[in-house]
N, C-alpha and C positions, 0 to 999 in steps of 0.2 A: 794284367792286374798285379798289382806290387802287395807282400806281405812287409806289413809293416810290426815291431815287437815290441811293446812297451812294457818295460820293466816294472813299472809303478803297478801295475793292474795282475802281470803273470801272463798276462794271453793276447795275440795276434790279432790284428787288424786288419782287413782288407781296404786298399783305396787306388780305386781304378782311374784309370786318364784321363778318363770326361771329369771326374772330380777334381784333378789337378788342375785344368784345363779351364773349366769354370771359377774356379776359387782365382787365377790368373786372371782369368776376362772381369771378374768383378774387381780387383784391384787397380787395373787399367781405365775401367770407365770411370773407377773413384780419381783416382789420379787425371783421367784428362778433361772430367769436370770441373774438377779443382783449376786447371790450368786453364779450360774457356772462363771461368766466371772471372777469375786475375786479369784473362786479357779484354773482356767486355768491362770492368770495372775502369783499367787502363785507358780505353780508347771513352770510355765517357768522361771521365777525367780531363783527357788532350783534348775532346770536343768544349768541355766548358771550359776550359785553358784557352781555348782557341777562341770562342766567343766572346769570354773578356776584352783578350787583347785586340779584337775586333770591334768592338766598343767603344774601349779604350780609344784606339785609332781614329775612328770615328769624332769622338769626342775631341783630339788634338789638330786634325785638320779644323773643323771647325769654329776651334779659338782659332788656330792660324790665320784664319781667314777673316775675322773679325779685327783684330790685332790690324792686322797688315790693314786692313780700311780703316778702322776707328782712330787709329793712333797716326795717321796722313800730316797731322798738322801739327804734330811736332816731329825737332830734331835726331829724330832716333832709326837704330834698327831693328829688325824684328828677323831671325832668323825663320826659311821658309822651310826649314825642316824639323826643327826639336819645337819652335815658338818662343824663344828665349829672345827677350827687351833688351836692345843696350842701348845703354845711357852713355854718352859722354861725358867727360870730366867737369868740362867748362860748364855742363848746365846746372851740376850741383856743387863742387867746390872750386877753388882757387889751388893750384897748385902747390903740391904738397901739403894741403892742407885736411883735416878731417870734417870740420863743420860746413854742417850745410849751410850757402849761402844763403842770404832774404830771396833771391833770384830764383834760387834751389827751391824754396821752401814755396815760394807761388808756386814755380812748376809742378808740384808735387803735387799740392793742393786740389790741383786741376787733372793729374795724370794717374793718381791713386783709384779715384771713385772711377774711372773709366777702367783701369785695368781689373777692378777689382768686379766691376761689373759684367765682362766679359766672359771671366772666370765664372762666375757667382751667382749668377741671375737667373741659371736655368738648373732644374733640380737637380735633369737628368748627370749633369756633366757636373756640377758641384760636388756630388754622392763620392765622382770618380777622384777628387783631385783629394791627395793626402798632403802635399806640403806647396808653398811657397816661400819660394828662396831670394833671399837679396845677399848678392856674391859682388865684394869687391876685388878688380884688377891695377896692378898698376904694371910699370914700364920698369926696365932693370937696373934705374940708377941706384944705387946705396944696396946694401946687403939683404938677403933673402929676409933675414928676419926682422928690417929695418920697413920693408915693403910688406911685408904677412899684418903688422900691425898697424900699415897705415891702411891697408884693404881691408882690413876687420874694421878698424874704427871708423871707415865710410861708412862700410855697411851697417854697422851697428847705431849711427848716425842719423841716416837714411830711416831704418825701422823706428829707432827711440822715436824721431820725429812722428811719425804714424802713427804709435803708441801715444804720444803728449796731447796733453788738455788744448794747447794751440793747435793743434790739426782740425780741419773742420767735417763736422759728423758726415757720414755717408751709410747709403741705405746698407751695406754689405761690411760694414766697418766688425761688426764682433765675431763672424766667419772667416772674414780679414786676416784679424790680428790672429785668432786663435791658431792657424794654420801658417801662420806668418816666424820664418827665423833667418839669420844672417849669419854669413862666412866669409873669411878674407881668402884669397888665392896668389898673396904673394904675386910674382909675376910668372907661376909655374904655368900659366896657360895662355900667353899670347897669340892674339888671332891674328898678326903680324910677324916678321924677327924682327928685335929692335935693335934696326941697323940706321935709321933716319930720324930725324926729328917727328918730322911726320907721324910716321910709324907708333912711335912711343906714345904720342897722343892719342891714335888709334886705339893701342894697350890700356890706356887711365882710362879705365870705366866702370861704372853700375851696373849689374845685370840683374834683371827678375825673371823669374824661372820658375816653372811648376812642376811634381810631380805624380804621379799617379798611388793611388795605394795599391799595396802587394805589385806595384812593380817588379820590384826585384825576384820574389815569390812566382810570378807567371812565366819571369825569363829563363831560370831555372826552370822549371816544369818544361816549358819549350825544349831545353836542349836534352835533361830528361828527355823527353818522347823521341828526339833523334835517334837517339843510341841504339 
């Protein structure tokens, strides 16, 4: 038993080991309470993290797989991992050029209401998509900044037209548009080197592209829960 002396009062206090002892054990269970409910809150966190992006998933094979059948009968590709449309140059401009051709603008006509139905038609998988993208690429002749603004103004092109009174209405058109914007990419991402003619042509093109909301929000969280 320890004598304890507190000046304040004038007179001594007894406090034995079990007291020590217990007043310890309760700070410890407060402490390791605290620390299961942080890591039960955590792992239900990374469980609905997880079940997003499994959704998510979900939901992007499935356009994939729509995409790559529905789109058969035209000139295009359709990558079988992200889902990303590429358009070639020849089907909407003339080279070097921004506007979209007459040629362009039937194609579009025809290739809009289908991609946009693909996307759009089912609630589940609509809910999920936050953006559609139309990204223009070209090939590396003339200067970065001479190609950034002829790849912006395809794709700004591309969209205006989709946006315009001459576009013909489709059931999915104001989910469409509202979710719908364009960027140029210059020729900083070729899916080629442009070492051939060929090649360069490859480069000149339209891509439409979707992304998920809180994307970027889940893939952080994911790498959070690694660590």
């Amino acid at each position: 038993m320890f004598k304890v002396f507190n000046s304040d009062i004038g007179e001594g206090f007894s406090l034995s080991i079990s007291d020590l002892m217990s007043g310890l054990l309760l700070i410890f269970i407060l402490l390791l309470s605290s620390v299961l409910l942080e890591m039960t809150e955590q792992k239900e966190n990374n469980e609905y993290t997880l079940s997003m992006v499994s959704e998510q998933e979900k939901a992007k094979r499935s356009i994939i797989a729509e995409l790559s059948g529905e789109l058969n009968e035209f000139d295009l590709e359709v990558d079988a991992k992200t889902g990303v449309v590429r358009i070639k140059e020849s089907l909407l401009f003339e080279y070097g050029k921004h506007d979209v051709t007459p040629e362009g603008k039937e194609f579009l006509q025809i290739f809009i209401p289908k991609y946009s139905s693909i996307l759009l038609s089912k609630s589940e998988i609509e809910e999920q998509i936050g953006n559609i993208i139309i990204e223009g690429h070209t090939d590396d002749i003339g200067s970065y900044n001479y190609n950034l603004n002829l790849s912006l103004m395809r794709a700004f092109s591309v969209a205006d037209y989709i946006y315009s009174k001459g576009f013909a209405d489709f059931e999915y058109s104001e989910i469409f548009q509202a979710k719908l914007s364009a960027i140029g990419r210059s020729y900083i991402n070729p899916l080629v080197t442009n070492d051939t003619e060929e090649h360069r042509m490859q480069n000149r093109r339209v891509e439409f592209k979707f992304s998920f909301k809180d994307w970027t929000l889940i893939e952080n969280d994911l790498q959070i829960g690694k660590k």
